[in-house]
N, CA, C and O atoms as a GROMACS GRO file, in nm:
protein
  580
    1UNK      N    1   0.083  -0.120   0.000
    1UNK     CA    2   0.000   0.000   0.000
    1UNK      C    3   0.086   0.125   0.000
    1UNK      O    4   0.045   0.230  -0.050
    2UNK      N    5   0.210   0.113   0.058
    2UNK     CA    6   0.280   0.242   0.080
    2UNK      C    7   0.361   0.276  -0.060
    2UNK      O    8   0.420   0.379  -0.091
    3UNK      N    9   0.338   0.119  -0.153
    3UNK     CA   10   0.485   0.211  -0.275
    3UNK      C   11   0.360   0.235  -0.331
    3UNK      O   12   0.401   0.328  -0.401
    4UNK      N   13   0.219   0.227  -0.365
    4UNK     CA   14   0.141   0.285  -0.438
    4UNK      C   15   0.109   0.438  -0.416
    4UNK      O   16   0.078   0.534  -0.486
    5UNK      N   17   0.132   0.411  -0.286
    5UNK     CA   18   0.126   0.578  -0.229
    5UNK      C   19   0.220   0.693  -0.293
    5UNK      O   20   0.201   0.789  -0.368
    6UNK      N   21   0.316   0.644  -0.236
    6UNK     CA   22   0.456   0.703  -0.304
    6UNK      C   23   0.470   0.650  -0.437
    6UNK      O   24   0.566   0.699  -0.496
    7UNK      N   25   0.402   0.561  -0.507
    7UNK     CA   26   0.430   0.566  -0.692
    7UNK      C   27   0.301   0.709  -0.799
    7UNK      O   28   0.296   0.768  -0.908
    8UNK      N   29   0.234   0.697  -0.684
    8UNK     CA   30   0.119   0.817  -0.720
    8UNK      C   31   0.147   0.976  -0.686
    8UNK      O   32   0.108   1.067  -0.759
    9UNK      N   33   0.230   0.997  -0.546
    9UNK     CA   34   0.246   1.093  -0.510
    9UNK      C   35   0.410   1.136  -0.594
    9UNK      O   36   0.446   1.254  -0.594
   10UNK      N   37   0.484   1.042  -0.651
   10UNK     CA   38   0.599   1.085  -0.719
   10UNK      C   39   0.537   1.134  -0.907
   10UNK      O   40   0.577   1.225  -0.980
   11UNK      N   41   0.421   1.022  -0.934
   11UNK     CA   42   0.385   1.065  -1.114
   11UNK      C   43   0.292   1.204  -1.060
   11UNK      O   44   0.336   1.299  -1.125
   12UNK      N   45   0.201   1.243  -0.983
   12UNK     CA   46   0.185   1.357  -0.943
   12UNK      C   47   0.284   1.477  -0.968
   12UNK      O   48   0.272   1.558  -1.060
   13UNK      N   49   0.375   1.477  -0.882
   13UNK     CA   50   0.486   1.556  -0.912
   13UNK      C   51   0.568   1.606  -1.006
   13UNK      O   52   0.620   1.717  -0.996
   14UNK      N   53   0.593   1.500  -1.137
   14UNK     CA   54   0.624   1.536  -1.258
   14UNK      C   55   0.508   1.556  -1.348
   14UNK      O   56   0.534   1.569  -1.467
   15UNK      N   57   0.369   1.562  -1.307
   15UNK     CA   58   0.268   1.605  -1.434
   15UNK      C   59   0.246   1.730  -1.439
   15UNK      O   60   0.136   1.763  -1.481
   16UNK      N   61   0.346   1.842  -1.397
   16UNK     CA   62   0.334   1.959  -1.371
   16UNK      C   63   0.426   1.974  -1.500
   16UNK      O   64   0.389   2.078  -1.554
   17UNK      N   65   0.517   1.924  -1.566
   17UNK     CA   66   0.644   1.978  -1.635
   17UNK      C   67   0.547   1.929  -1.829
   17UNK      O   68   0.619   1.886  -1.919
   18UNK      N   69   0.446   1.941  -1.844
   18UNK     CA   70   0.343   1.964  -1.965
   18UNK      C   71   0.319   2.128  -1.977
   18UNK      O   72   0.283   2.180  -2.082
   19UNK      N   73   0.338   2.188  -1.878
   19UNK     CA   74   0.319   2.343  -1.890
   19UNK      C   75   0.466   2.372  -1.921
   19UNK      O   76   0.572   2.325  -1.879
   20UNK      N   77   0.430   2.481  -2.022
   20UNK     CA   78   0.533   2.562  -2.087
   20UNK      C   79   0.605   2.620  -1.921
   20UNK      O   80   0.551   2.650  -1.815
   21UNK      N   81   0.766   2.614  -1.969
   21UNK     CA   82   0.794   2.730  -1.829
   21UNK      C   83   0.759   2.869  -1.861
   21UNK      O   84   0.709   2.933  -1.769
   22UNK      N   85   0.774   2.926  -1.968
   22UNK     CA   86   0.762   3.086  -1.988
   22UNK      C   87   0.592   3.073  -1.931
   22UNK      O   88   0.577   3.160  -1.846
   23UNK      N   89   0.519   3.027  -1.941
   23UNK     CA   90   0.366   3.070  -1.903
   23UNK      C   91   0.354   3.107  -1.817
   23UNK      O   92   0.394   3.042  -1.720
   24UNK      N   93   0.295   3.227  -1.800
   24UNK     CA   94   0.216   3.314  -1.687
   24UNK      C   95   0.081   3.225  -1.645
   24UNK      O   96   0.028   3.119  -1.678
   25UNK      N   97   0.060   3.338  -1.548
   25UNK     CA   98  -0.045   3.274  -1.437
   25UNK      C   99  -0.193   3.234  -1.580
   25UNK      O  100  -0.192   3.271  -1.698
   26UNK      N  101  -0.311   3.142  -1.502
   26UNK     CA  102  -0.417   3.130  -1.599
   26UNK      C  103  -0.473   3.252  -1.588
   26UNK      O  104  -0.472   3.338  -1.499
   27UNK      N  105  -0.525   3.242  -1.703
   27UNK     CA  106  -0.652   3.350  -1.726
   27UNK      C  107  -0.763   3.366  -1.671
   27UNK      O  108  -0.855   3.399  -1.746
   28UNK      N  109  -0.784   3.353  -1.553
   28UNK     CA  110  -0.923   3.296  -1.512
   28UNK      C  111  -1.067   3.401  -1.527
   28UNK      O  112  -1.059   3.516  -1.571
   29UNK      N  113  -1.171   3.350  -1.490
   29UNK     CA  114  -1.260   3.437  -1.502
   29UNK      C  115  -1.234   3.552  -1.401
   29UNK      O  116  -1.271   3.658  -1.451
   30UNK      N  117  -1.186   3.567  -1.286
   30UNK     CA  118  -1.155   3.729  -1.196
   30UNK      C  119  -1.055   3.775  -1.211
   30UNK      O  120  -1.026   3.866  -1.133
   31UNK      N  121  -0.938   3.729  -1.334
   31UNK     CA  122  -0.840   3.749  -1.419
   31UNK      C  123  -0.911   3.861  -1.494
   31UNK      O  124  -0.908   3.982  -1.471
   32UNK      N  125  -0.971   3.798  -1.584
   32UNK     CA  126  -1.082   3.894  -1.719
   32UNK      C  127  -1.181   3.961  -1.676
   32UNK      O  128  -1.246   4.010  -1.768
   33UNK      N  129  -1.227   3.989  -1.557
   33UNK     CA  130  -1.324   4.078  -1.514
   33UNK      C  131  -1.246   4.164  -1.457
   33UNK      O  132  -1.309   4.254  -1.402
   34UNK      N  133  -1.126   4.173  -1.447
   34UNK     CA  134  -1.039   4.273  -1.384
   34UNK      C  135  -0.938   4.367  -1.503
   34UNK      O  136  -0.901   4.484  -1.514
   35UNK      N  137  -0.930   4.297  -1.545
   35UNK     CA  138  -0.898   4.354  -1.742
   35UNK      C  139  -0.994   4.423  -1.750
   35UNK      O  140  -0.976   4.544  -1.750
   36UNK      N  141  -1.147   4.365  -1.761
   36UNK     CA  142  -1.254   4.413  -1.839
   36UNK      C  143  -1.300   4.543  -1.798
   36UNK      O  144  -1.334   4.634  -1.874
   37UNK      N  145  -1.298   4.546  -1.642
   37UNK     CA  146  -1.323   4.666  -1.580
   37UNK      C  147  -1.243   4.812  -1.675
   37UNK      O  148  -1.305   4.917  -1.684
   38UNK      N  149  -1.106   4.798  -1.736
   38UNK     CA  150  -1.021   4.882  -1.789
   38UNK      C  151  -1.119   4.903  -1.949
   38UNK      O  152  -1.160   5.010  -1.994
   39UNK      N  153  -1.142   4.738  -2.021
   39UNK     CA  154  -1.120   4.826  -2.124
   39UNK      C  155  -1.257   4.716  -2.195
   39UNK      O  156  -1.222   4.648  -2.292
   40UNK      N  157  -1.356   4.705  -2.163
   40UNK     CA  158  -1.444   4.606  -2.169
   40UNK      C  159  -1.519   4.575  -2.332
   40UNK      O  160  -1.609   4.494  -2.350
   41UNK      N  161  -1.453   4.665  -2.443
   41UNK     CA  162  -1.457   4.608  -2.614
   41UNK      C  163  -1.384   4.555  -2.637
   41UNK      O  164  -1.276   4.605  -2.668
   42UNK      N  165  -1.416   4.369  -2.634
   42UNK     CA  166  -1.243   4.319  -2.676
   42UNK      C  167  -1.287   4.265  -2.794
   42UNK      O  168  -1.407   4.239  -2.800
   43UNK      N  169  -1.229   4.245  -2.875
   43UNK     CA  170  -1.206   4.166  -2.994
   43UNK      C  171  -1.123   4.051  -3.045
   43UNK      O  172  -1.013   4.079  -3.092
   44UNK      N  173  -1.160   3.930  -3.042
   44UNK     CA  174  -1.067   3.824  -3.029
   44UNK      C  175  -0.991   3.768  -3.146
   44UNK      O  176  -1.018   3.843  -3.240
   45UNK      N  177  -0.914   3.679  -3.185
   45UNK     CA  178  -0.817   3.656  -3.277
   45UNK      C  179  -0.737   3.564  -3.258
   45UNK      O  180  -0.640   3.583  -3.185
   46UNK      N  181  -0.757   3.445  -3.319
   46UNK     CA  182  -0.712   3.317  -3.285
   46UNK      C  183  -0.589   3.270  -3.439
   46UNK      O  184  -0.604   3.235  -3.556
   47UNK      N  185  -0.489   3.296  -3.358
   47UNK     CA  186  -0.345   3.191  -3.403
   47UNK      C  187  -0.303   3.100  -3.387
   47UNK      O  188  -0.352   2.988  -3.405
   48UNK      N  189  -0.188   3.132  -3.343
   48UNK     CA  190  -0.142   3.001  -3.266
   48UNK      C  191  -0.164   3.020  -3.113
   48UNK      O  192  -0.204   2.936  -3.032
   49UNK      N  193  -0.129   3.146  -3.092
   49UNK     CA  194  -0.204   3.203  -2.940
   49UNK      C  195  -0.342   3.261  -2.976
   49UNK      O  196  -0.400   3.301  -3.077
   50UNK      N  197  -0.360   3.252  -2.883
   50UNK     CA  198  -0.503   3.341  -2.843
   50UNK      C  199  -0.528   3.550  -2.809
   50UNK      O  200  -0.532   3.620  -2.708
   51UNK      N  201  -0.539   3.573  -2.945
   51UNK     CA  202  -0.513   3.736  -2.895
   51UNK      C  203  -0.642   3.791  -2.846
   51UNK      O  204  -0.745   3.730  -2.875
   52UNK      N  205  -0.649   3.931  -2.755
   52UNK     CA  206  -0.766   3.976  -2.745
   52UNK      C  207  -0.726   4.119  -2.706
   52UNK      O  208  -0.663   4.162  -2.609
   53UNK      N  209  -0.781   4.179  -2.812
   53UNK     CA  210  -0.743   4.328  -2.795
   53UNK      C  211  -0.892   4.403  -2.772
   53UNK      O  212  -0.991   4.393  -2.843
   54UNK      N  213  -0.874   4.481  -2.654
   54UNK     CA  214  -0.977   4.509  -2.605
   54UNK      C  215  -0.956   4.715  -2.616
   54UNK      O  216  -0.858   4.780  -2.650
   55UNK      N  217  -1.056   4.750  -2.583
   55UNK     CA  218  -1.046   4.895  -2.543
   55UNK      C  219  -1.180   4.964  -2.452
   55UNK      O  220  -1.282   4.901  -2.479
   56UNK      N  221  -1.196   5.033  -2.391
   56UNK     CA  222  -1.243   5.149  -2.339
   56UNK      C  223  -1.183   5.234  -2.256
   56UNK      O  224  -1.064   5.241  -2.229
   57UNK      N  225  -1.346   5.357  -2.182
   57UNK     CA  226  -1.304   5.445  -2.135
   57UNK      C  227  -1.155   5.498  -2.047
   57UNK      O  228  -1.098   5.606  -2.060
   58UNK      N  229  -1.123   5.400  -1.972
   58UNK     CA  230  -1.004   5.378  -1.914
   58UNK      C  231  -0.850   5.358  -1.924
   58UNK      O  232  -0.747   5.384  -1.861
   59UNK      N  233  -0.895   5.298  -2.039
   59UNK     CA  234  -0.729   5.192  -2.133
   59UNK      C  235  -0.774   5.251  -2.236
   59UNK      O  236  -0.896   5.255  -2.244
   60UNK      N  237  -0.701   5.308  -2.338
   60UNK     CA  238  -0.702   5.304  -2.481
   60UNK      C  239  -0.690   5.169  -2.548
   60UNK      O  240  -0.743   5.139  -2.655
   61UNK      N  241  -0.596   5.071  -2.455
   61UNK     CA  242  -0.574   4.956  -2.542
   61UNK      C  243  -0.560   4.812  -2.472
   61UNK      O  244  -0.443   4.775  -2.477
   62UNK      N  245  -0.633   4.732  -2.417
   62UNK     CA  246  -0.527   4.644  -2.366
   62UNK      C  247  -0.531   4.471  -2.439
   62UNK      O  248  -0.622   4.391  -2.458
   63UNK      N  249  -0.404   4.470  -2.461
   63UNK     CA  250  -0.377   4.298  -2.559
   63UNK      C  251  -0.340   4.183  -2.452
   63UNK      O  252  -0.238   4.182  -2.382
   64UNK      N  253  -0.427   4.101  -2.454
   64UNK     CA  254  -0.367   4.006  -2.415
   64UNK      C  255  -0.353   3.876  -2.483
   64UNK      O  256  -0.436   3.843  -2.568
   65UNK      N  257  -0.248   3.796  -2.449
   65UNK     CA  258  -0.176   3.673  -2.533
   65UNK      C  259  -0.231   3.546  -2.493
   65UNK      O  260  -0.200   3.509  -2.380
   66UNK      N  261  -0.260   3.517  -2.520
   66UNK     CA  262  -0.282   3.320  -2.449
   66UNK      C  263  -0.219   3.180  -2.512
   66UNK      O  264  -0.180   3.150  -2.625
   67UNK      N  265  -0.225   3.133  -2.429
   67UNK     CA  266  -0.134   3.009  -2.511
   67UNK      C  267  -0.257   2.909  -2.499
   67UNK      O  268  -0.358   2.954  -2.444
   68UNK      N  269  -0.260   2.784  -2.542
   68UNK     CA  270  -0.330   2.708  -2.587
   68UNK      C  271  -0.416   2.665  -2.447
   68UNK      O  272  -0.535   2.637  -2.434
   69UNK      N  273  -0.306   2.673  -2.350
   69UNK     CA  274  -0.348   2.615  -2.213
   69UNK      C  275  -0.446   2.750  -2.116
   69UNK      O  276  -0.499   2.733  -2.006
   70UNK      N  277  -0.444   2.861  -2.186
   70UNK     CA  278  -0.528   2.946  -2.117
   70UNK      C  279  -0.468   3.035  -2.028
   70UNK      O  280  -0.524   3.100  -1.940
   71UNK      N  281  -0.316   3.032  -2.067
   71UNK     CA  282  -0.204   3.086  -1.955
   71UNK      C  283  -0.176   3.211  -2.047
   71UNK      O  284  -0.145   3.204  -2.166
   72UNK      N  285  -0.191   3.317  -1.978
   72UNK     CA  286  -0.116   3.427  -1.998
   72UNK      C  287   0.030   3.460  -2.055
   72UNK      O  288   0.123   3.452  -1.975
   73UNK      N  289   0.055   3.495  -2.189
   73UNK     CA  290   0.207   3.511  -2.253
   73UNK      C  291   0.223   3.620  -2.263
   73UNK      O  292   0.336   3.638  -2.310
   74UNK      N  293   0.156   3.742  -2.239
   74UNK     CA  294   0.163   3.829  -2.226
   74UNK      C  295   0.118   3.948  -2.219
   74UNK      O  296   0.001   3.912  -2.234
   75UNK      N  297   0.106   4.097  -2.206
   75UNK     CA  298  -0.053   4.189  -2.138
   75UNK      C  299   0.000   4.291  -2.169
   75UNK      O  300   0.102   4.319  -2.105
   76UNK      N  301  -0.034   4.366  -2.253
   76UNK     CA  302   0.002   4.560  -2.268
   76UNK      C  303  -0.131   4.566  -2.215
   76UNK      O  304  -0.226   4.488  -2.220
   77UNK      N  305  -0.110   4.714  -2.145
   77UNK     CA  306  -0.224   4.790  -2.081
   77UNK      C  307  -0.152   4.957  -2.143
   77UNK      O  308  -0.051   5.019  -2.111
   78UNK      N  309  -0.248   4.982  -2.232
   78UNK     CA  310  -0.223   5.132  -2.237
   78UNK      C  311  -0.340   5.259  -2.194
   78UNK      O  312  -0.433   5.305  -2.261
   79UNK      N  313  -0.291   5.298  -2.041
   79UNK     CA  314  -0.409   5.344  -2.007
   79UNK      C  315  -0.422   5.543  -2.059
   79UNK      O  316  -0.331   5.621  -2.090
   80UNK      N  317  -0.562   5.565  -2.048
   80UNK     CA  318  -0.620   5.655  -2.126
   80UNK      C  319  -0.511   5.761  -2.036
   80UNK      O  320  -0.451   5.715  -1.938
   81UNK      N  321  -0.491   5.920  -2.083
   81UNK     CA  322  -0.436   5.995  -1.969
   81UNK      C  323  -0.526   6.025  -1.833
   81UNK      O  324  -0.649   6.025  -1.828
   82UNK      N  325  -0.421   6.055  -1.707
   82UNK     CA  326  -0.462   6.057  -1.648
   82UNK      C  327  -0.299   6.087  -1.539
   82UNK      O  328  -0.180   6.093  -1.569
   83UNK      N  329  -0.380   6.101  -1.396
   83UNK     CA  330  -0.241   6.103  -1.303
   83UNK      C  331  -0.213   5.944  -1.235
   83UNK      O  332  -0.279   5.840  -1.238
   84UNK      N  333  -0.116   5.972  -1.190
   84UNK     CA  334  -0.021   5.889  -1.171
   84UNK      C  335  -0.082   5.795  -1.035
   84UNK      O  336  -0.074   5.672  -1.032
   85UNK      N  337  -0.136   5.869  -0.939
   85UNK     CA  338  -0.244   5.804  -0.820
   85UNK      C  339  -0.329   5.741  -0.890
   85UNK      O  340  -0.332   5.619  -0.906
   86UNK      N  341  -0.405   5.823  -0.937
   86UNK     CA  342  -0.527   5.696  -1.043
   86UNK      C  343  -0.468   5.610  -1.123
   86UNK      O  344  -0.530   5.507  -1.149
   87UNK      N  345  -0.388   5.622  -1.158
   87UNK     CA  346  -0.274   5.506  -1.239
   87UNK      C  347  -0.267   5.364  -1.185
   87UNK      O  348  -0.316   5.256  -1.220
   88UNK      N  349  -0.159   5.418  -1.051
   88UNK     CA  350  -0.145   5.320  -1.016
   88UNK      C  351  -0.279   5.277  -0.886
   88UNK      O  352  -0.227   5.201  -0.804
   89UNK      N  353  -0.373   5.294  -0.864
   89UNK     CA  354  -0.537   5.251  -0.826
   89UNK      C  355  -0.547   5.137  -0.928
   89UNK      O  356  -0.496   5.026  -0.915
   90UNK      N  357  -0.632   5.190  -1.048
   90UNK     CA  358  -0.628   5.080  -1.118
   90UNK      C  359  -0.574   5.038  -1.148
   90UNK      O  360  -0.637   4.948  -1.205
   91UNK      N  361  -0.448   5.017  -1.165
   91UNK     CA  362  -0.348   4.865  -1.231
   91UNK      C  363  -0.316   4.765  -1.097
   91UNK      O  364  -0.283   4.647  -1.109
   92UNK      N  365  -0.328   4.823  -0.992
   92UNK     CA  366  -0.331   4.753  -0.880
   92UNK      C  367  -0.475   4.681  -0.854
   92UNK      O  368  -0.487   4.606  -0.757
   93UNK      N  369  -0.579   4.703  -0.937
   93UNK     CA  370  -0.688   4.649  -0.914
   93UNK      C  371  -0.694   4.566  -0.980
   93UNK      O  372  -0.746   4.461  -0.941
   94UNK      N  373  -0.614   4.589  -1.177
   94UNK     CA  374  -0.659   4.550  -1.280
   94UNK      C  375  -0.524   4.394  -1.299
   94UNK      O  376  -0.550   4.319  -1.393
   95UNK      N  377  -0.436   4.368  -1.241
   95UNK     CA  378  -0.350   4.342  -1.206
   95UNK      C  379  -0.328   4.212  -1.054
   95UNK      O  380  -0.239   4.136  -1.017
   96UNK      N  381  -0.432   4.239  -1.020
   96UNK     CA  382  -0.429   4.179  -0.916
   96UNK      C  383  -0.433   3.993  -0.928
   96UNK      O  384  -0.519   3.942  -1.000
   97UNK      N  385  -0.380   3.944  -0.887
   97UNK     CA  386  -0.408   3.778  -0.903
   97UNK      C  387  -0.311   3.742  -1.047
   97UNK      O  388  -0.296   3.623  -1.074
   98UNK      N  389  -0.258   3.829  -1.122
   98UNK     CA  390  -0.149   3.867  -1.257
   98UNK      C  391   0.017   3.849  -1.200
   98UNK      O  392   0.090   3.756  -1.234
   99UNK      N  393   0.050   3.946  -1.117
   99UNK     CA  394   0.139   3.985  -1.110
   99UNK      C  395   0.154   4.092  -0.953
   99UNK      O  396   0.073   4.180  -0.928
  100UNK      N  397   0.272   4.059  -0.866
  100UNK     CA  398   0.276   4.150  -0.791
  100UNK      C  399   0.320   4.309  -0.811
  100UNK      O  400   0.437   4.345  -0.822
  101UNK      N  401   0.188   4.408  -0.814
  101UNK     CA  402   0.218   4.511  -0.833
  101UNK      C  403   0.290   4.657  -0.724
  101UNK      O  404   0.308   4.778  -0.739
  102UNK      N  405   0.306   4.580  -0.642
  102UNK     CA  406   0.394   4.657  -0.542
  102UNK      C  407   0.547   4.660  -0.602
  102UNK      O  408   0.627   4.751  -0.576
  103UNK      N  409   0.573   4.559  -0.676
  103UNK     CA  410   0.693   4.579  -0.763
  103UNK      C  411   0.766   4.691  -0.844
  103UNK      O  412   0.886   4.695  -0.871
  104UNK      N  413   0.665   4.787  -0.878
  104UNK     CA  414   0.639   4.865  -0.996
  104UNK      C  415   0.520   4.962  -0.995
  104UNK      O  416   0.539   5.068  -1.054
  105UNK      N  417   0.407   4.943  -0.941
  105UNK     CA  418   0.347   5.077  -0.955
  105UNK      C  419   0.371   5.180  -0.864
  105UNK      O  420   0.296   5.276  -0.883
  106UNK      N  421   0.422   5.188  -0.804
  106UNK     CA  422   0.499   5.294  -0.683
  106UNK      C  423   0.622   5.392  -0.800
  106UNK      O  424   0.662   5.503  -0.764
  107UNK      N  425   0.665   5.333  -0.928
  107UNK     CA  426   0.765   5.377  -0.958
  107UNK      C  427   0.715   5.496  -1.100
  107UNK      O  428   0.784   5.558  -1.180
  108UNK      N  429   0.540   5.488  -1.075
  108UNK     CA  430   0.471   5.496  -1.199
  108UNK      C  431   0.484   5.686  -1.214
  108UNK      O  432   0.496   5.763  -1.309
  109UNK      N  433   0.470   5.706  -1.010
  109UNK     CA  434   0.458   5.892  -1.041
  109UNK      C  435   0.597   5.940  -1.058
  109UNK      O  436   0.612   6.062  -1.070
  110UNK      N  437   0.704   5.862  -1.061
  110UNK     CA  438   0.841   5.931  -1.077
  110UNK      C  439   0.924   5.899  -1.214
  110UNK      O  440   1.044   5.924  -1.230
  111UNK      N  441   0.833   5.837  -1.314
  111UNK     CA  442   0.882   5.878  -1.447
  111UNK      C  443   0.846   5.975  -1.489
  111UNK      O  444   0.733   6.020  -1.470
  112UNK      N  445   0.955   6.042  -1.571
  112UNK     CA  446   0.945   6.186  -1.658
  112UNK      C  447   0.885   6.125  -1.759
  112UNK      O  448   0.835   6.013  -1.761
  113UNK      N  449   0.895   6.235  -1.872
  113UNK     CA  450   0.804   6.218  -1.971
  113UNK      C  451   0.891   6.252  -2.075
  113UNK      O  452   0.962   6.352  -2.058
  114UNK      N  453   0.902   6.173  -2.203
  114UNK     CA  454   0.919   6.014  -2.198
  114UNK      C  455   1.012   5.948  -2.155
  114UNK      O  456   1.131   5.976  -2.164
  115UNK      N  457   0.930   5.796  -2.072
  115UNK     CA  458   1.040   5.715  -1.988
  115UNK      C  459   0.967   5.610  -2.009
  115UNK      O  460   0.844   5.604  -2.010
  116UNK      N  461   1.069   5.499  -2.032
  116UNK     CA  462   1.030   5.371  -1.943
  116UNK      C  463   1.056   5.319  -1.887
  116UNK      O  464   1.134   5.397  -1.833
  117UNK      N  465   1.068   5.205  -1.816
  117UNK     CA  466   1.127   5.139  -1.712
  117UNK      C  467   1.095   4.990  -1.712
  117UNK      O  468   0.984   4.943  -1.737
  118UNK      N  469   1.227   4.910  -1.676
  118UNK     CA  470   1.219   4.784  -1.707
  118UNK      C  471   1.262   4.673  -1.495
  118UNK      O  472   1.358   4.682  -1.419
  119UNK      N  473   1.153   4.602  -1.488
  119UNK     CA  474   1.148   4.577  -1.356
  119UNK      C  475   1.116   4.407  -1.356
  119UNK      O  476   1.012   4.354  -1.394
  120UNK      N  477   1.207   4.358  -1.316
  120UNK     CA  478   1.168   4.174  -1.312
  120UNK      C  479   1.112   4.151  -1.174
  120UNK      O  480   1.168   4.187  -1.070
  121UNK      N  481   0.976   4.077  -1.183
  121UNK     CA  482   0.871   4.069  -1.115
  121UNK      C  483   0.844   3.878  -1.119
  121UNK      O  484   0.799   3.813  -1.213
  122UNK      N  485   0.880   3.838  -1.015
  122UNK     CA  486   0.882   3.675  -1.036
  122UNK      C  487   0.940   3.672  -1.139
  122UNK      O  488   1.032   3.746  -1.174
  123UNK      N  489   0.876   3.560  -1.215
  123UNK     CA  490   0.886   3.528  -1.353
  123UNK      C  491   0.838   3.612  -1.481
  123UNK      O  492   0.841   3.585  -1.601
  124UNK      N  493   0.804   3.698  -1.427
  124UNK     CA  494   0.792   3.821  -1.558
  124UNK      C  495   0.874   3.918  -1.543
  124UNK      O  496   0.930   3.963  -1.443
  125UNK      N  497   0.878   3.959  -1.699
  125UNK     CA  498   0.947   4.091  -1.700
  125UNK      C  499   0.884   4.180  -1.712
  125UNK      O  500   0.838   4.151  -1.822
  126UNK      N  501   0.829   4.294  -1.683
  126UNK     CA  502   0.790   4.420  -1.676
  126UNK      C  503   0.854   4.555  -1.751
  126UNK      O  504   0.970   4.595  -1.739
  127UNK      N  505   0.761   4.606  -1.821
  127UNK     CA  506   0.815   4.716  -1.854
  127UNK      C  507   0.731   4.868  -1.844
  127UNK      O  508   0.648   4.889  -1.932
  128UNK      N  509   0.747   4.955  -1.757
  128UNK     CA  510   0.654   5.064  -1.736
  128UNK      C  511   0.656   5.153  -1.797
  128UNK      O  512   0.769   5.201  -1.800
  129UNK      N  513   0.556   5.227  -1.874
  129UNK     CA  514   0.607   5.350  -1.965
  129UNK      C  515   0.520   5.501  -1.914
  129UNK      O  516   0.426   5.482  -1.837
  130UNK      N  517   0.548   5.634  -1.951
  130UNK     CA  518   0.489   5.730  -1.985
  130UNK      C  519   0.514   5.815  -2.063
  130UNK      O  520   0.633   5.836  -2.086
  131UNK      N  521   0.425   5.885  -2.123
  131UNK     CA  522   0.424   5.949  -2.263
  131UNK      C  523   0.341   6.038  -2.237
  131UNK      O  524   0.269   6.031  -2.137
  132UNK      N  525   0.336   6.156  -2.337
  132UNK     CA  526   0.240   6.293  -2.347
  132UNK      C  527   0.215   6.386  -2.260
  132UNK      O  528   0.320   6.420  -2.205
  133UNK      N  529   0.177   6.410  -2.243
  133UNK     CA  530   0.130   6.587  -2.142
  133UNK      C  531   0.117   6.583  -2.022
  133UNK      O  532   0.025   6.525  -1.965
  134UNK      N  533   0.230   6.661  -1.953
  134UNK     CA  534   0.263   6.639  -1.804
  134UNK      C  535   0.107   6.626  -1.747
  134UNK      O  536   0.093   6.527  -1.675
  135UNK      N  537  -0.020   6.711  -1.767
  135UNK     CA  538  -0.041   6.741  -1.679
  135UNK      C  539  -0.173   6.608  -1.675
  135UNK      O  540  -0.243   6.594  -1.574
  136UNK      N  541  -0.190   6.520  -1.799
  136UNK     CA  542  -0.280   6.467  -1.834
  136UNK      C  543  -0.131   6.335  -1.893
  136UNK      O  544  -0.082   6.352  -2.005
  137UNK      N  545  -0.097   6.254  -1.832
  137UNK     CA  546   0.046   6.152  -1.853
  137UNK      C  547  -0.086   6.006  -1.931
  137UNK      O  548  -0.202   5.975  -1.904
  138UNK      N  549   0.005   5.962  -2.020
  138UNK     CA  550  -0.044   5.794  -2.042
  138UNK      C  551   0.045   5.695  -1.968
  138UNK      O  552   0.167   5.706  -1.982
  139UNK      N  553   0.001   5.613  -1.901
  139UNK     CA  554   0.090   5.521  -1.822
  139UNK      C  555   0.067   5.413  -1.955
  139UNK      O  556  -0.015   5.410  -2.047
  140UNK      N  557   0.180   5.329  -1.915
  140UNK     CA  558   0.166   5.178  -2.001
  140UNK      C  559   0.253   5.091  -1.945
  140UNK      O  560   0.363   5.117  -1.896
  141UNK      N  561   0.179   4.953  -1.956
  141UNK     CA  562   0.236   4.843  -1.856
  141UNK      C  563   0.237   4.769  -1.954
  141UNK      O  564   0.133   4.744  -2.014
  142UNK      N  565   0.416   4.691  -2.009
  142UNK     CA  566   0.377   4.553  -2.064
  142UNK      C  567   0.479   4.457  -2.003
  142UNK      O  568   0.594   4.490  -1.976
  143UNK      N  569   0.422   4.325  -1.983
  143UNK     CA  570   0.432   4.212  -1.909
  143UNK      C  571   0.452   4.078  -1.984
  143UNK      O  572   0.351   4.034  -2.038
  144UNK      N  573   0.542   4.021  -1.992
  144UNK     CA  574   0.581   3.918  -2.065
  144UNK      C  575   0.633   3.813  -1.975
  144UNK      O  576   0.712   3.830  -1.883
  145UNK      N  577   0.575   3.696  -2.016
  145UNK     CA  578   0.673   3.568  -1.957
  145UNK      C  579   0.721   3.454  -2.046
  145UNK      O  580   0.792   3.364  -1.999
   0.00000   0.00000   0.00000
């Protein structure tokens, strides 16, 4: 009874290595309702990944990547102008269960204009941007794994 134990609890352990390593977290449904909140017209587009480029009031743009398994490959968020507090509000909302955003949105009100910034976050890489008119800034977040 005990090597069945331990012959189940060892093939357990290697059925994890079928996932890509670059894959990000899944997509789940409070994944995409937290996107959606930003930019809730998406439009989908099927390759070899899974694209979905979405937009509204909030985001001008946001893409996200999927791989076959439903895992996240990667996320631009280009949000509408705005300041840098409301910035980082929502991407800390929009973001949440994604990626730890204490990493990086703290660093969002001390880029000039134009800047970006590149920040490794777990297993992702991060890249933070801003662009256009001091007084009205576009933030942009893209996230790759």
């Amino acid at each position: 009874m005990r090597r069945w134990f331990l012959l189940i609890v060892l093939a357990g352990c290697g059925s994890k290595s079928s996932t890509s390593p670059a894959a990000g977290p899944m997509f789940t449904p409070l994944v995409a309702n937290h996107l959606r909140a930003l930019a809730p017209d998406c439009a989908l587009q099927r390759t070899t990944d899974e694209v979905r480029t979405c937009k509204g009031e909030l985001a001008k743009q946001v893409v996200i990547t999927l791989d076959s398994q439903q895992h996240l490959r990667s996320l631009d968020i280009e949000l509408a102008g705005m300041f840098s507090d409301r910035a980082k509000i929502l991407l800390d909302q929009a973001l949440a269960g994604v990626v730890d955003t204490a990493a990086f949105t703290p660093r969002l009100e001390k880029l000039k204009l134009p800047q970006t910034e590149d920040v490794q976050v777990g297993g992702a890489h991060v890249t933070i941007g801003a662009k256009g008119q001091p007084m009205s800034p576009e933030f942009s977040v893209q996230i790759r794994w």
